[in-house]
N, C-alpha and C positions, 0 to 999 in steps of 0.2 A: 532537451534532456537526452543524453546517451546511454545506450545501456551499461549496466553496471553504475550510473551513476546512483548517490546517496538521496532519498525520499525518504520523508518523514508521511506516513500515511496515520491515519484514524479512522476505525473502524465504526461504520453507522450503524451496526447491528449493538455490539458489546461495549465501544465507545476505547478500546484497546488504541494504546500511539506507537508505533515502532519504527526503527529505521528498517526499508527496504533495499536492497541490493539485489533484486534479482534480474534476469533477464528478459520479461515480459515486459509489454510496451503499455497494455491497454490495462489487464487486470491483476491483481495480486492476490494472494490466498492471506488472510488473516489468521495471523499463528495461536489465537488464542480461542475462536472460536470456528474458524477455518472457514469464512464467508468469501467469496469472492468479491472483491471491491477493486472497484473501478480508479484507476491510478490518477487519472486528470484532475477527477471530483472531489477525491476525499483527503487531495494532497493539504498535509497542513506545513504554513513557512513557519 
């Protein structure tokens, strides 16, 4: 994975799916409920 590339994340808290593009490696903020979730874990293909 490089950054800026396109992730499809789901969030374990609220259960929210969105594509990610940001420039963090490890965590991402969840835009719907603003959780920090872990980018490896909660990748959905």
């Amino acid at each position: 994975m490089f950054v800026g590339d396109l992730v499809r994340l789901k969030c374990p808290s609220c259960g929210h799916v969105w594509d990610y593009k940001g420039k963090r490696k490890y965590y991402a903020n969840c835009p719907d409920c603003h959780r920090s979730v872990h980018i490896a874990k909660y990748r959905v293909e």
